[in-house]
N, C-alpha and C positions, 0 to 999 in steps of 0.2 A: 410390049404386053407384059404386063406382071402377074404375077400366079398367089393372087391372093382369094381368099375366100369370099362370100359373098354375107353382105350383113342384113339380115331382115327386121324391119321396122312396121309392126302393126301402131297403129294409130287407133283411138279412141275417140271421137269428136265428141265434143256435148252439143253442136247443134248440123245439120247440114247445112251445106251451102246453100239450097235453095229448096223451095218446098213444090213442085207441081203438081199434084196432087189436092184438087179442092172440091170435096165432094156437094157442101154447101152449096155452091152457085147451083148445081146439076138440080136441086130439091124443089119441088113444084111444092104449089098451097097442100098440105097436111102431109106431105111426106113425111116419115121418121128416119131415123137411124136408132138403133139400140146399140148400147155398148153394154155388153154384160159382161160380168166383171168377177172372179174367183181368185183367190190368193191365198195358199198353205204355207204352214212354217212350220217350227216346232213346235210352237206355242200358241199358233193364231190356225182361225180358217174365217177368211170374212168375204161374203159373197154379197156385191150391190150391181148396179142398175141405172146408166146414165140414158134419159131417152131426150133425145132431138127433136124436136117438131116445127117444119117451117108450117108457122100461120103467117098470111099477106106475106107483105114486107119485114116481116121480124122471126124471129128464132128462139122459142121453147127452149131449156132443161129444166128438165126434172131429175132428181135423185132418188134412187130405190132402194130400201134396205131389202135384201131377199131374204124371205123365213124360209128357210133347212129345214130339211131332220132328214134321219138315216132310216130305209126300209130295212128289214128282208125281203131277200126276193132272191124263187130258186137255189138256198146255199148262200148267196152274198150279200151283202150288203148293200145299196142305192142309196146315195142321195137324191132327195127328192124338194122340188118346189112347193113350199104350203104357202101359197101369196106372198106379192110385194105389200111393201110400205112407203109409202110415196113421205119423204121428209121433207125436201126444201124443190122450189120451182120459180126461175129466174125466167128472165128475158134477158137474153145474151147479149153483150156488147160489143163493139168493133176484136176488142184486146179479146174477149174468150173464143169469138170467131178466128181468129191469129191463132190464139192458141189451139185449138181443134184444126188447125192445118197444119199445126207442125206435128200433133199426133198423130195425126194423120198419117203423117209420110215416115215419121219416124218407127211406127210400130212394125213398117216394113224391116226394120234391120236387127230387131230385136234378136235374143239368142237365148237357147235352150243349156242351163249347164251352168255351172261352176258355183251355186250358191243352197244353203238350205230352203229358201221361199221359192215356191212356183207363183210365177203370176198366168194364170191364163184367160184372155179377150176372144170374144167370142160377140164380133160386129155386123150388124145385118141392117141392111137397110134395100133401096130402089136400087141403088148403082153403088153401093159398096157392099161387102162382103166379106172378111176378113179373120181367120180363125188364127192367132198367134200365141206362144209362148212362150213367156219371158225368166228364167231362171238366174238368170244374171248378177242381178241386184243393184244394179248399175243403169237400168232407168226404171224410173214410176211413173209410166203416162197417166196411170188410171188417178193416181194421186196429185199428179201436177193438172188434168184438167177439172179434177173435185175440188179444187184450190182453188184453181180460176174461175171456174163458175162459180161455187157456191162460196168461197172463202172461208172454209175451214181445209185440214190437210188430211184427213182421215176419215 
């Protein structure tokens, strides 16, 4: 037996090993999913709006710009929703299905901490549900599936 100390090794993956978590198949004719979408920094605050819609056999996105503004209210300040903007609206293919399962599963591991941008997801749909915050800075779902569907990165 040697009396040595013990070494600890965190690991960061860029992807998991596997994804099971598929909320898509679950989605009957016009179900949705919303992913709404908030992001502060020092310099930015930008708030959009991914929506899902299985029509038939195929799959809806749409992108949302959300229009802000700040109340009073009681003392404090609100933000408040004054309508979407609907920009760009795809029919999704095999690769951005892919990609929306890896979001999927990967938004579970996200983490609160260690950066000046807050990202916080805010996902609702039939059979998902999911409020997370990502401070990290070290992933961009919201910006990796704005890519993949719509093919801009912002």
């Amino acid at each position: 037996m040697t009396d040595q100390e013990t070494n600890s090794i965190i690991l960061c993956p860029d992807k998991l090993l596997n994804y099971p978590q598929n909320t898509l198949s679950k989605l009957q004719d016009q179900d949705t999913i919303a992913i709404n979408f908030h992001s502060q920094g020092c310099f930015h605050t930008t708030v959009s709006k991914i929506l899902i819609i299985k029509q038939g056999d195929k799959y809806l996105a749409r992108l949302y710009d959300v229009n802000w503004g700040y109340v009073p209210k009681k003392k404090r300040t609100k933000m408040v929703n004054r309508g979407d903007s609907l920009v760009k609206s795809v029919t999704m293919t095999i690769q951005n299905i892919q990609d929306f399962n890896r979001f999927e599963n990967e938004i579970n591991f996200v983490n609160d901490g260690g950066c000046t941008t807050t990202n916080w997801y805010d996902i609702k749909g039939k059979y998902l549900n999911i409020k997370a915050t990502d401070g990290s800075c070290s992933w961009s779902g919201f910006y990796y599936l704005r890519k993949s569907f719509f093919g801009d990165k912002e």
